[in-house]
N, C-alpha and C positions, 0 to 999 in steps of 0.2 A: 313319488320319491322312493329311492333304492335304501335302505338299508345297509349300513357299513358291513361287510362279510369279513370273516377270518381272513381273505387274500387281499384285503387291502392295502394301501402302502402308506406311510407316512409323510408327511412333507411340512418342512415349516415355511410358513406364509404369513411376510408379514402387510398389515393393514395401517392405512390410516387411520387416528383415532375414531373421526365421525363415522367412516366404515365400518370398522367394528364394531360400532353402538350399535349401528342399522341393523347390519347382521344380528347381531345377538338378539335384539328385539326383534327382528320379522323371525329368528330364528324359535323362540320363546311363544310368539305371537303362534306360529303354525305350529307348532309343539314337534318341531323335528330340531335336529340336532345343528348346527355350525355347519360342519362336516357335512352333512347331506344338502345344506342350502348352498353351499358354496358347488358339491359335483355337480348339481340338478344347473347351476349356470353354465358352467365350465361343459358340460354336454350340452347344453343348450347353442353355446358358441362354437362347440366343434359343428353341428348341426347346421348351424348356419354357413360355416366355410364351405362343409360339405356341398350344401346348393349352390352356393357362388361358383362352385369348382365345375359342378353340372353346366350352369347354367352358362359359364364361359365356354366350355366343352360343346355344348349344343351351337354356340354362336359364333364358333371358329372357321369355319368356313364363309361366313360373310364379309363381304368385302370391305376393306376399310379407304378409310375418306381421310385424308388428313387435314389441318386445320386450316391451309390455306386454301384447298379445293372444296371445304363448306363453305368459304366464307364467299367463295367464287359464283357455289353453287347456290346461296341465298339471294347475292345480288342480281343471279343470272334470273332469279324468281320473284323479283320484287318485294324481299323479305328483308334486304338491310339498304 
């Protein structure tokens, strides 16, 4: 976990009540701050678009099938 630095920004965020218990208690429990458990997700999610974005990228040139030419191609293989 990162540490809030002087260039931070502020932002109000508001929570549902159980979420905010959560938070506060895993926050409390790990001895870091709100503020640090909420970036370390909010990174975490950016993190994951990130590969998604790859991982479309990588898979863009494959050809696509659309839903009635699977469904052709499954009975053409004795699969429906």
């Amino acid at each position: 976990m990162q540490v809030m630095s002087t260039l931070s920004k502020r932002s109000t965020v508001y929570f549902e009540p159980e979420i905010h218990q959560a938070l506060r208690i895993k926050a409390a429990t790990a001895h870091i701050s709100v503020s640090d458990l909420v970036n370390e997700a909010v990174r975490l999610s950016l993190q994951e678009d990130q590969e998604d974005l790859k991982a479309f990228e990588i898979r863009e040139s494959e050809p696509t099938l659309n839903y009635e030419e699977l469904l052709n191609e499954l009975k053409t293989h004795g699969k429906i």
